[in-house]
VOGUTI-249439 format. One line per 3 residues: number of its first residue (from 1); their letters; for each residue y, x, z of N, C-alpha, C, O. Coordinates in nm, 2 decimals, always signed. Example, Ala and Ser with C-alpha at 12.3 -4.5 7.8 and 13.67 -1.06 7.14 Angstrom:
<rs>
1) as) -0.57/+1.32/+0.78/-0.45/+1.23/+0.78/-0.33/+1.32/+0.78/-0.33/+1.42/+0.85; -0.22/+1.28/+0.71/-0.11/+1.37/+0.71/+0.00/+1.29/+0.79/+0.11/+1.34/+0.80
</rs>
This chain:
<rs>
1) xxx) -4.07/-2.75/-0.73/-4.06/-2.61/-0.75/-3.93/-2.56/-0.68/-3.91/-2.45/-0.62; -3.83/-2.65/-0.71/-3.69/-2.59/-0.65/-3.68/-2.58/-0.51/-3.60/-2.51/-0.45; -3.77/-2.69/-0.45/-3.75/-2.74/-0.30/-3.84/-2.57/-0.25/-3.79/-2.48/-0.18
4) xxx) -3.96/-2.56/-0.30/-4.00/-2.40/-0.26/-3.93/-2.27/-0.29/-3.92/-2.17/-0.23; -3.89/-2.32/-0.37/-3.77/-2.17/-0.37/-3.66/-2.19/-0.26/-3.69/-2.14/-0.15; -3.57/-2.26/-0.26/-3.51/-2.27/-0.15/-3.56/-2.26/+0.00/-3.52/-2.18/+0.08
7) xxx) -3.67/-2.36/+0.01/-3.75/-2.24/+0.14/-3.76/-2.09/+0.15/-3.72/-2.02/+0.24; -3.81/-2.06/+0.03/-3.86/-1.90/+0.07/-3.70/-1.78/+0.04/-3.69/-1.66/+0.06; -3.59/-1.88/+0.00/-3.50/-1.82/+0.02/-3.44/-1.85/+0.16/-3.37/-1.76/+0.20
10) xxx) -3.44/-1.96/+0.23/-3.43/-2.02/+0.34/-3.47/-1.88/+0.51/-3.41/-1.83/+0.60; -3.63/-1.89/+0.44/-3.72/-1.78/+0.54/-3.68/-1.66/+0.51/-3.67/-1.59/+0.62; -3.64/-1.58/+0.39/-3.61/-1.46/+0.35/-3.46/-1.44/+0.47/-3.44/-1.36/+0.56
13) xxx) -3.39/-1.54/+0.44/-3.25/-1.52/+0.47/-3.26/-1.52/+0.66/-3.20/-1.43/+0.71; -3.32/-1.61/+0.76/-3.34/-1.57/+0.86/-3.43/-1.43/+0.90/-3.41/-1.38/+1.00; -3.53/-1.39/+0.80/-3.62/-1.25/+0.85/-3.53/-1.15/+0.80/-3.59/-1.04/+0.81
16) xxx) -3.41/-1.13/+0.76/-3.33/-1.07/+0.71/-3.24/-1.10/+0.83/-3.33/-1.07/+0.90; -3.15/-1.12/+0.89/-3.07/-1.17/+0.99/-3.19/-1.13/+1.08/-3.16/-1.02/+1.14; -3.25/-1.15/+1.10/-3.35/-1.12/+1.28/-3.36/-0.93/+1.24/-3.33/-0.84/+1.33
19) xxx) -3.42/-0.89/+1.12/-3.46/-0.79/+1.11/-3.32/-0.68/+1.12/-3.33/-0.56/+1.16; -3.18/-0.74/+1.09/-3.10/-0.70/+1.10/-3.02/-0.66/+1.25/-2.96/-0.55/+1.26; -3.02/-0.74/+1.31/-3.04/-0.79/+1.48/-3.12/-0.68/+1.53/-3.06/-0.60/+1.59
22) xxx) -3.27/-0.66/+1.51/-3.36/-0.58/+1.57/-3.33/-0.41/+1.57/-3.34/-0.34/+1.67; -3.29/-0.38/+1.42/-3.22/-0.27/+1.39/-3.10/-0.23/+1.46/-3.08/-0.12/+1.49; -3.02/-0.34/+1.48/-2.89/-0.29/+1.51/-2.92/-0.30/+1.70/-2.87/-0.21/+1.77
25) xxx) -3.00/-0.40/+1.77/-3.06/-0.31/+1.90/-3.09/-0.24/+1.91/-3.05/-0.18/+2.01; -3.20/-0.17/+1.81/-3.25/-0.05/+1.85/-3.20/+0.10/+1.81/-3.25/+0.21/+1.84; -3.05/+0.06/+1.72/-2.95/+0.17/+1.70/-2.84/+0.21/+1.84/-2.78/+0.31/+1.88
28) xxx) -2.87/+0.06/+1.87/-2.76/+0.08/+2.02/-2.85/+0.14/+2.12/-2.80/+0.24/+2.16; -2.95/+0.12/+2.16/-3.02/+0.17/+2.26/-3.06/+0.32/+2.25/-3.08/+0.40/+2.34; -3.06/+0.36/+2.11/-3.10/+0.50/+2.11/-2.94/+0.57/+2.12/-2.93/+0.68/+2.18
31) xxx) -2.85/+0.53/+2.08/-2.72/+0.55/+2.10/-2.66/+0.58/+2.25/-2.61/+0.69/+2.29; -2.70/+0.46/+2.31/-2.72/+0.48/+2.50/-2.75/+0.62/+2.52/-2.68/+0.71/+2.55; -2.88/+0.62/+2.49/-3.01/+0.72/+2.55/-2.89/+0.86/+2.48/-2.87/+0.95/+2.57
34) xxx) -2.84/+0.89/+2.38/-2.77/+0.99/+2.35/-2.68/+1.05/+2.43/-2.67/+1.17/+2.46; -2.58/+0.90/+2.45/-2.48/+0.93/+2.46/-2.50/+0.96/+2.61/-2.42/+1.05/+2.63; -2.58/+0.93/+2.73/-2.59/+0.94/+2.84/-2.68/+1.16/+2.87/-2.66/+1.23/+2.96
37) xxx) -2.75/+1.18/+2.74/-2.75/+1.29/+2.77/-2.73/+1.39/+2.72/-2.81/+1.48/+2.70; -2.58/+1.38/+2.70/-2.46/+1.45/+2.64/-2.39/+1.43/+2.74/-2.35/+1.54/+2.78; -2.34/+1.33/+2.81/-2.22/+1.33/+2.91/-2.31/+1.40/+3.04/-2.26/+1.48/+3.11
40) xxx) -2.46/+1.34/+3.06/-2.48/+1.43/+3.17/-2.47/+1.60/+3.17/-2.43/+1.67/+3.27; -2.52/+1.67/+3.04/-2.53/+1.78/+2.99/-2.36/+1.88/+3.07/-2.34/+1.98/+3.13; -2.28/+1.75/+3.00/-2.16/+1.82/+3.04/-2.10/+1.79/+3.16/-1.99/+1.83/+3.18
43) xxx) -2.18/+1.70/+3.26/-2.10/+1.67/+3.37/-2.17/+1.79/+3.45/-2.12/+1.85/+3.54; -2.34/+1.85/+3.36/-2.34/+1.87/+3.47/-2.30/+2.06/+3.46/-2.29/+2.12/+3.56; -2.28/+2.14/+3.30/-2.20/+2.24/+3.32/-2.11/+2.23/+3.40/-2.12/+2.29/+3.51
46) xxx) -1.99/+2.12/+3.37/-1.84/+2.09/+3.44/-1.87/+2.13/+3.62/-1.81/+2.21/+3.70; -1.97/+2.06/+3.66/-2.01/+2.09/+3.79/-2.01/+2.24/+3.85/-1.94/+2.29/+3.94; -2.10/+2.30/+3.78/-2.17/+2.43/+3.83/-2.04/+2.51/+3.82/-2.02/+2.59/+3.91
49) xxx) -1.94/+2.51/+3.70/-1.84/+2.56/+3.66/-1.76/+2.54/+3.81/-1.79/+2.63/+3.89; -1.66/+2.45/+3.84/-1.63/+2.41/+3.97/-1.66/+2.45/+4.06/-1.57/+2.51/+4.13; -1.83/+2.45/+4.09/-1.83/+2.53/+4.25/-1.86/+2.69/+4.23/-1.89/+2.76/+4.33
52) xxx) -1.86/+2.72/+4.13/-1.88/+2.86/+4.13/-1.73/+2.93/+4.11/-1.71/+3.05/+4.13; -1.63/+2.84/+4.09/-1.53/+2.85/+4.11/-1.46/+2.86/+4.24/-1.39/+2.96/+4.27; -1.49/+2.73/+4.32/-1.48/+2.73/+4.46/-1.52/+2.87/+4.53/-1.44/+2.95/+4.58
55) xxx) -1.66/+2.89/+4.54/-1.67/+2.99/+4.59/-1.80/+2.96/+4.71/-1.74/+2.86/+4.76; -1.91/+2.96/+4.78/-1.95/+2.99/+4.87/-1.99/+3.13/+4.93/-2.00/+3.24/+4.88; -2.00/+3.09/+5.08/-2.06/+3.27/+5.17/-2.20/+3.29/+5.12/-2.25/+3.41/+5.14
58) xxx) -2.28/+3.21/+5.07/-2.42/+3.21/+5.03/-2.44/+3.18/+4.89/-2.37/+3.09/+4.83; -2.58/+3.27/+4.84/-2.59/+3.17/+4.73/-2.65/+3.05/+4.73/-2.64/+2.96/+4.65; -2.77/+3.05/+4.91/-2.80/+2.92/+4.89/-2.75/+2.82/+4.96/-2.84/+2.73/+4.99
61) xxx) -2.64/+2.79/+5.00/-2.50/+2.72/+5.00/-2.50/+2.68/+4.89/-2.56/+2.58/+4.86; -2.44/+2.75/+4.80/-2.39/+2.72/+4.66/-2.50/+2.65/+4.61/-2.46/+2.54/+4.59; -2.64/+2.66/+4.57/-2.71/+2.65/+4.50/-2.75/+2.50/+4.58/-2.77/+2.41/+4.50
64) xxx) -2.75/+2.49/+4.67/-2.75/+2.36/+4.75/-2.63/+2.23/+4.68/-2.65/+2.13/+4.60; -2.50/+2.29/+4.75/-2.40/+2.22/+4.68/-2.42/+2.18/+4.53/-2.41/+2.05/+4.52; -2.44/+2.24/+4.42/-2.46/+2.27/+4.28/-2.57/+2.13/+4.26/-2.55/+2.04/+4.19
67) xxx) -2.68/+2.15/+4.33/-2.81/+2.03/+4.31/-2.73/+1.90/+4.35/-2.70/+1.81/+4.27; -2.69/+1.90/+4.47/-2.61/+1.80/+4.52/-2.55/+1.71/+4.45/-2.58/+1.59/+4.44; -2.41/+1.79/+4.37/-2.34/+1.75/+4.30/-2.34/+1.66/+4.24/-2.29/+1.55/+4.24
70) xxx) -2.48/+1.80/+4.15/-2.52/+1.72/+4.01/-2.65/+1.60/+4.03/-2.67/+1.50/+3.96; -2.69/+1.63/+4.10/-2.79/+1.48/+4.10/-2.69/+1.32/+4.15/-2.72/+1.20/+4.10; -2.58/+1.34/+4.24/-2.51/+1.21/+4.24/-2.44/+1.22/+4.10/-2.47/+1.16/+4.01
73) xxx) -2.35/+1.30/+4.10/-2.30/+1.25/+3.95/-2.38/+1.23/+3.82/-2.33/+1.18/+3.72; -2.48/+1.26/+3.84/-2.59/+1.21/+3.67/-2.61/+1.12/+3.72/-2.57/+1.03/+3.65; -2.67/+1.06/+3.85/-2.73/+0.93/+3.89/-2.61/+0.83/+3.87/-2.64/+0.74/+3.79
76) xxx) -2.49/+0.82/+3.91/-2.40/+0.79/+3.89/-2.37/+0.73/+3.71/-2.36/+0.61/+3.67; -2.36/+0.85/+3.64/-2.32/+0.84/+3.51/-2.44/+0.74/+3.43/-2.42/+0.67/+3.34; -2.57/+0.77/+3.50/-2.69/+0.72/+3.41/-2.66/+0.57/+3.48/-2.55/+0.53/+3.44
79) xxx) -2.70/+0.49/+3.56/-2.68/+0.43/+3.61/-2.56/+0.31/+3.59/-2.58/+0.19/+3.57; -2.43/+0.38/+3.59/-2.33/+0.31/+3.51/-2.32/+0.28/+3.35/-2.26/+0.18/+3.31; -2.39/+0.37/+3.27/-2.36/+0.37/+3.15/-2.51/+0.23/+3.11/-2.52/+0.14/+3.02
82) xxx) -2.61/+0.26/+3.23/-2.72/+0.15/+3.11/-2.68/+0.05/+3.16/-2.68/-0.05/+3.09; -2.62/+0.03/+3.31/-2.52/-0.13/+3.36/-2.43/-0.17/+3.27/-2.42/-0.29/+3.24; -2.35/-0.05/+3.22/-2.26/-0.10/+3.10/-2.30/-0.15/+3.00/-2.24/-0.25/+2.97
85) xxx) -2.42/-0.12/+2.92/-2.44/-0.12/+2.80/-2.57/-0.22/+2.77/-2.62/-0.25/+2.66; -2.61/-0.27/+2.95/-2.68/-0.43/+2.91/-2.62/-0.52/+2.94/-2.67/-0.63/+2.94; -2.52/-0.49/+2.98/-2.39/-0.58/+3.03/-2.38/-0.70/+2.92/-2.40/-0.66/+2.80
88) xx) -2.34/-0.84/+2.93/-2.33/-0.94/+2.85/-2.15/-0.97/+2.86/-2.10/-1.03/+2.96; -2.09/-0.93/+2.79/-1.91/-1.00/+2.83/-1.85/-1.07/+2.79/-1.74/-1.10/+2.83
</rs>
């Protein structure tokens, strides 16, 4: 009887540890996914802010520049941050 209790405290205690493990991946990955579209959000006001600052002779100049920008720097940002964050160190 004792030898079965100790098993099912044995199995309890690894499906508790894995289940723990599973949760705490899947708090980081939604964490990623947040945090990457929040910083692009603001990279990519910060952008638009900038060249409308700058100034072009056109608006579609500007509006060119502005896509530009912002698609290397989100690609950039998304790109670095999930390299980071499957990164093993």
């Amino acid at each position: 009887m004792d030898y079965e209790k100790s098993q099912n405290t044995a199995y309890e205690s690894l499906c508790e540890d894995y289940t723990n493990a599973m949760f705490g991946g899947y708090a980081i990955t939604e964490g990623v996914s947040v945090a990457i579209t929040i910083v692009n959000m603001i990279i990519r006001t910060f952008n638009i802010f900038l060249i409308v600052r700058v100034g072009y002779y056109t608006v579609s100049k500007q509006t060119s520049v502005i896509v530009n920008c912002i698609f290397v720097a989100t690609w950039i940002n998304t790109a670095c941050v999930l390299l980071f964050g499957n990164a093993n160190f």
